[in-house]
Each structure stands twice: as C-alpha cells, then as structure tokens.
C-alpha positions in Angstrom: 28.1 -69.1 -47.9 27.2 -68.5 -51.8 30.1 -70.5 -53.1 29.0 -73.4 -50.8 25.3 -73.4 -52.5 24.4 -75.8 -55.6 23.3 -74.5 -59.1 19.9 -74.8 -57.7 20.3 -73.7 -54.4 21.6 -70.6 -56.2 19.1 -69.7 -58.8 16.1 -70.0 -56.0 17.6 -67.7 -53.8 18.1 -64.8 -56.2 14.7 -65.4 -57.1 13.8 -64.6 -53.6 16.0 -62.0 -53.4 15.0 -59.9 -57.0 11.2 -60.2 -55.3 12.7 -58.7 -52.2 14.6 -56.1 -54.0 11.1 -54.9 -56.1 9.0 -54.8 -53.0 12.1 -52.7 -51.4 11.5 -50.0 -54.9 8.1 -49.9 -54.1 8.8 -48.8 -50.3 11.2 -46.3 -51.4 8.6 -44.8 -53.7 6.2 -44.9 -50.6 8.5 -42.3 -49.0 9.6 -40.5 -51.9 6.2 -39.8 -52.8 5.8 -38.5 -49.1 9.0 -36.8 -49.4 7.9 -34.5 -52.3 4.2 -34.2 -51.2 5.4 -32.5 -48.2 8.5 -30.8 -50.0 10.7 -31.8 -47.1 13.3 -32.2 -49.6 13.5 -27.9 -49.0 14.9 -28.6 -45.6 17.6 -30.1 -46.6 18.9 -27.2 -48.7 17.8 -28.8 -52.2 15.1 -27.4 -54.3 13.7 -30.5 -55.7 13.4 -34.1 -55.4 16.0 -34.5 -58.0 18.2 -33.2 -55.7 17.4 -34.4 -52.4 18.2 -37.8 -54.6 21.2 -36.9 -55.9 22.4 -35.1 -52.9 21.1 -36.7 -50.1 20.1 -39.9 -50.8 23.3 -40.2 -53.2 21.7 -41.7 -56.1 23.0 -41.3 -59.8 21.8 -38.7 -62.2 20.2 -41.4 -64.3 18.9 -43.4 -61.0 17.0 -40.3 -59.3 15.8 -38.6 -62.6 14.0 -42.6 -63.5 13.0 -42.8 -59.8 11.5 -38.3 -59.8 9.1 -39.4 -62.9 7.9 -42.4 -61.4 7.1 -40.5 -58.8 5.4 -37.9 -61.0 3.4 -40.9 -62.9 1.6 -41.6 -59.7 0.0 -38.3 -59.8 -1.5 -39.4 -63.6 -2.4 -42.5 -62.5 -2.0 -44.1 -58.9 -2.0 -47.5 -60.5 1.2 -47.5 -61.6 2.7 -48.3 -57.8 0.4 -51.3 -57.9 1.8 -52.6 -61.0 5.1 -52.2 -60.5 4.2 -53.9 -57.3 3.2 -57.0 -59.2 5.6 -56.6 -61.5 4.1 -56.0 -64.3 5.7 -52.2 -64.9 9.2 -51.2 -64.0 10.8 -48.2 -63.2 11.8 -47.4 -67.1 8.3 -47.7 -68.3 6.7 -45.8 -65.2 9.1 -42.7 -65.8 7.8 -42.7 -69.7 4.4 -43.3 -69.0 5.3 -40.4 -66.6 6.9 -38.4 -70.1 3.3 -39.1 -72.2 0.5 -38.8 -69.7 1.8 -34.7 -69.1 2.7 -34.1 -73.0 -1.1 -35.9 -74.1 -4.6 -35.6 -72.8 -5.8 -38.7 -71.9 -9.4 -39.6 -70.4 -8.7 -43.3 -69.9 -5.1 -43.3 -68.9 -5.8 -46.9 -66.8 -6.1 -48.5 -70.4 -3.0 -47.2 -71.7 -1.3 -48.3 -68.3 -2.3 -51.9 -68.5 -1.5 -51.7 -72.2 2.4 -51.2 -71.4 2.1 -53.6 -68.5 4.6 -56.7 -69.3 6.4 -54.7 -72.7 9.5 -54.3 -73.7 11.2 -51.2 -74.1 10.9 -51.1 -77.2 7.4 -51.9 -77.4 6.9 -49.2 -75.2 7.5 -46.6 -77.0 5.8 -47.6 -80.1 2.5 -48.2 -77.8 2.7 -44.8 -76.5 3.8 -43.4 -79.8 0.6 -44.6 -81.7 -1.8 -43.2 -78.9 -0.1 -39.8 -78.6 -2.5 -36.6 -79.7 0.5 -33.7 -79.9 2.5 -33.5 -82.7 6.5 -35.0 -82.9 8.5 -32.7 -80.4 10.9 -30.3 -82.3 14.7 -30.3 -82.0 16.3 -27.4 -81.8 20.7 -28.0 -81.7 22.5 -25.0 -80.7 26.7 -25.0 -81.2 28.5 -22.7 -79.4 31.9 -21.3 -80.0 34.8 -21.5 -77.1 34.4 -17.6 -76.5 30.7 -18.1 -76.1 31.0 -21.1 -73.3 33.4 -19.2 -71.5 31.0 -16.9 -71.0 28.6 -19.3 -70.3 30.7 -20.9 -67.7 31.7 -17.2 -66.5 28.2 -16.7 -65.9 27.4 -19.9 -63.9 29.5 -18.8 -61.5 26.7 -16.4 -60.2 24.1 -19.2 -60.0 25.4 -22.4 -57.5 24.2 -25.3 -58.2 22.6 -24.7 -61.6 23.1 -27.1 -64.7 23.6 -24.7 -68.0 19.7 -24.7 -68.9 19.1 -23.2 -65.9 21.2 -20.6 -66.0 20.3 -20.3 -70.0 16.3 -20.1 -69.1 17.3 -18.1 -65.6 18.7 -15.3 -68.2 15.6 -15.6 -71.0 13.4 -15.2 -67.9 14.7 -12.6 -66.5 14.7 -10.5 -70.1 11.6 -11.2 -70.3 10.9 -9.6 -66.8 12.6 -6.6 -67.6 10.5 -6.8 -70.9 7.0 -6.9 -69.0 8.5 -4.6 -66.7 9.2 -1.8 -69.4 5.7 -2.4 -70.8 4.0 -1.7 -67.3 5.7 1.2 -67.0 4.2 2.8 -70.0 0.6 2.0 -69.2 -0.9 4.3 -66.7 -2.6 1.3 -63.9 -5.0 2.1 -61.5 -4.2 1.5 -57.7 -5.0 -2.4 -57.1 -7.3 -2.7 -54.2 -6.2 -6.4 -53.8 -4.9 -7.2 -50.1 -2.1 -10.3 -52.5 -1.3 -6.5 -54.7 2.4 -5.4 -53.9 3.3 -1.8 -55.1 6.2 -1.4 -57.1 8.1 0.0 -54.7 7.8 -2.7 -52.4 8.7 -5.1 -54.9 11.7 -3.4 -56.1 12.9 -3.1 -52.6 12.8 -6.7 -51.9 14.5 -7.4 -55.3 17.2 -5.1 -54.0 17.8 -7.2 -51.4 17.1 -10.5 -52.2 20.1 -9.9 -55.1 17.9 -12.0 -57.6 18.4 -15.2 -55.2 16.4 -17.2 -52.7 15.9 -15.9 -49.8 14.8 -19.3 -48.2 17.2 -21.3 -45.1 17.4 -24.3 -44.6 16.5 -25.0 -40.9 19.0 -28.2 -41.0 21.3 -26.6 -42.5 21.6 -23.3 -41.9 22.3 -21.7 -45.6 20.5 -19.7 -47.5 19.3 -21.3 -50.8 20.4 -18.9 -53.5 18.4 -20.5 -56.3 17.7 -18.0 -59.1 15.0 -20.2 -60.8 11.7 -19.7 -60.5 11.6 -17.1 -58.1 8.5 -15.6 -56.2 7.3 -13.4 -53.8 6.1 -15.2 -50.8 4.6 -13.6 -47.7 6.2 -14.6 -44.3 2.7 -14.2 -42.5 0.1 -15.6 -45.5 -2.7 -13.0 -46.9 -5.2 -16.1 -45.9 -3.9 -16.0 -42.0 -4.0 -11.8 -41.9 -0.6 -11.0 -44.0 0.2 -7.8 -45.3 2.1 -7.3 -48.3 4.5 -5.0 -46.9 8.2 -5.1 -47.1 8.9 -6.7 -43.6 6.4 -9.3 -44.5 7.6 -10.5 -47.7 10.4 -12.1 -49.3 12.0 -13.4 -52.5 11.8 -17.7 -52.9 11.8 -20.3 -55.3 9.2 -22.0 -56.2 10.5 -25.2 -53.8 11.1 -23.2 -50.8 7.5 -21.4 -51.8 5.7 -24.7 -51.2 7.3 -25.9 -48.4 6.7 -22.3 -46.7 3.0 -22.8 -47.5 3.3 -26.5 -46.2 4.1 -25.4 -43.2 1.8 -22.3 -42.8 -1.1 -23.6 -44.1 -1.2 -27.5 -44.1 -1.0 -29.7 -47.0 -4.5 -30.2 -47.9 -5.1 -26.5 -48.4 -1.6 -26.1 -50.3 -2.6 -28.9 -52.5 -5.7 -26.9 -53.2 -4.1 -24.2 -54.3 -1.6 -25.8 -55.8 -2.9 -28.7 -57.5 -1.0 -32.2 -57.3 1.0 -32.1 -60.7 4.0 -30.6 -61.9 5.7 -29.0 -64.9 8.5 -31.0 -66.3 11.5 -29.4 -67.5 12.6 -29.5 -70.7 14.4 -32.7 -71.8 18.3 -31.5 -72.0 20.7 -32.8 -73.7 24.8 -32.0 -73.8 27.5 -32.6 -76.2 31.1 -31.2 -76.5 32.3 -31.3 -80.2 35.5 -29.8 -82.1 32.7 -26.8 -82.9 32.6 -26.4 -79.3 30.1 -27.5 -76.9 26.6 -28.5 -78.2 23.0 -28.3 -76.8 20.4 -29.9 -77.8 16.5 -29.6 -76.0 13.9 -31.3 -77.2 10.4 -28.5 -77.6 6.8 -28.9 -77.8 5.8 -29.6 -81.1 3.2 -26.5 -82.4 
C-alpha cells in the first residue's frame, strides 16, 4: 500500500509512474492521429475530433481542444511526437506551436521546434512571438443587449450541437450564399460541360430537401447529422468511379461527413490527395457575460 511506502520509496515510484503516464499521451496521440486521418470520428455521429473527444472519449473542453492541436502540429512537423516522447515538449507547447506554424510561413520549422524544446510557458510565447512574420492578430469585442441574445439563443435552437460562433458564421455564410447567388443570377453563364457541374435546379432541389442540414448517418448510430456548418454537395457514387451529378446521386454534407464519405469511396491515399493533410483552424473564441449583456470576443488575422 502507498501509506506503507517510505519518503523514498514514494518519490521513485511516481517517478516511474509520471514516465508511464507520458509514454501513455504519446499512445493516445498514436490513435488520435489515426482517428482523424481516417475521420472515423463521423461514425460516431460527431463532426470533428473535438467532438469525438468531448463526446466520446469524455474529455474536457480544455483537455481535447490541447490534445486536437497537438494533433494538428504533427501535420507541421512530425517531430513534435518524438519530442514529447522524450520529453522535451508537452502538450501546452505542441498545441501553440500547432497555433504559429498555420498563422506563419516557416521553411525550417524543425529549428523553431527544438528551440521551444525544454521552455517554459512563458518563454514560449516570446520565442514564437519574435520569429512570427504576420502582423499582431486584431480583436474585435462585440456586446450584445438581452433582446439581441435572446435571439441569438432563439436561433440556436435550429442548429444542435452548435456553440454561438457557429451559428453566428453559419448565418454570415449563408448571407453570403444568397449574396453570390443573386449575383449569378444576373450574369447570363454558359451551360458547363463539366461532368462535377450541377445545374441549378438540381442544386436547389437538394437544398429543398436537405433543409440546410447534413444529410450524413451515422452507421453506429443511426441519426442523421444535422450540422449546418460547412456544408457541401457530395456525390453518393464519386464523379472519379462513374458518378453523375444528378439529384438521386447527390446529397447535402458537412465537410466531416464529406471526408469520411470519400474515405470510404476512394481510400485514404487518394482523399489525402485531394484533400491535402492540413486543416483550417477556427477562429479563436472567446465568451463573457457582463451587466451589458453577454460579450464576444474573437481574435482575427491581422491585415
């Protein structure tokens, strides 16, 4: 028993233990990293990793969002599982490293690795702040009134599962549809020729079903998705296998139920060349209820 153990006895056998516990975080990034490169996490009726962590795996926001970065380091720079490995990077600096490497172009981004290797927190930042190219990130605060967060709130009851920027940049996106939308009208096109081309009509009769939400099921599950971010058209039978773009053959998914679809029709070496093997972060988020009412804050890309 531990209260049987000396002072010495004690301290060596956490010591074994904390080297246990880091080799166990570098498994569970092993099949994380599968997880997402696969998109399994679609199955299981989540549309990302962040939420097959949350969800599934029941992890904390703060514990799946530091452990979804990491994740998206190792795309910059493989590396970073060998350090962490060895100990020399943790989890905190992965997921920042994960922040710079997409905001910066970087040609040698080994050397900036193995300069944050064994550095504090602190330290960090300042590292990566002094080899950063883009400009500081602008701030923009927004304060809403109560009548405007009740229909907020109202809203977000038409979109399960979404935080408030989601449903905020579901609605900017889909002004900006309608925007495009009017403008095509207007402009006399000629008939596309393209077998991936889907007529208007065609496209307006799956949006008429589809009800603005994912059309994807989870085959563990059973539901329907529903997501209303980041939708697409995907075919059911690919254009590359002999696909038509017809109404029977096409349907309305997000862009996690997209993949996964093309996973499995097409295999993951081809989806990854046509997909690439990086992603786009979301904007960072922040929330704040004050006696104004409740405050947003999201952090943009400095111009």
């Amino acid at each position: 028993m531990i209260c049987k153990l000396t002072d010495n006895e004690l301290v060596s056998k956490i010591k074994i233990k904390v080297k246990q516990e880091k080799l166990i975080v570098v498994e569970v990034l092993n099949y994380l990293e599968e997880i997402d490169r696969r998109k399994v996490f679609v199955d299981y009726g989540t549309s990302s990793l962040f939420k097959f962590c949350t969800r599934i795996l029941k992890y904390s926001d703060a514990e799946a969002a530091i452990r979804v970065k990491t994740i998206h380091a190792l795309k910059f720079a493989p590396i970073i599982k060998e350090k962490i490995k060895d100990e020399a990077l943790n989890l905190t600096t992965a997921a920042s490293l994960y922040s710079f490497f997409k905001n910066n172009k970087i040609t040698n981004r080994f050397e900036v690795v193995n300069k944050v290797c064994g550095r504090s927190a602190r330290e960090v930042k300042d590292i990566l702040n002094s080899l950063s190219n883009n400009p500081l990130p602008r701030k923009l605060t927004l304060t809403l009134p109560e009548y405007l967060i009740k229909k907020l709130e109202k809203v977000g009851l038409d979109f399960e599962d979404c935080s408030e920027l989601e449903v905020i940049e579901s609605l900017i996106d889909k002004h900006l549809e309608q925007v495009e939308h009017s403008k095509a009208k207007r402009k006399p096109t000629k008939a596309s020729t393209s077998q991936r081309h889907i007529p208007r009509d065609v496209r307006e009769a799956i949006d008429k079903r589809a009800k603005n939400r994912c059309e994807g099921v989870s085959p563990i599950t059973g539901k329907r998705c529903n997501s209303r971010v980041s939708l697409e058209y995907d075919h059911l039978r690919p254009i590359a296998l002999g696909g038509e773009s017809s109404k029977e053959n096409l349907r309305k998914l997000c862009k996690g139920c997209n993949q996964r679809a093309g996973v499995k029709a097409l295999g993951l070496h081809k989806m990854a060349q046509r997909t690439g093997t990086e992603t786009t972060p979301s904007i960072p988020f922040f929330m704040e209820n004050t006696e104004a009412g409740l405050q947003y804050s999201f952090i943009m890309p400095g111009r």
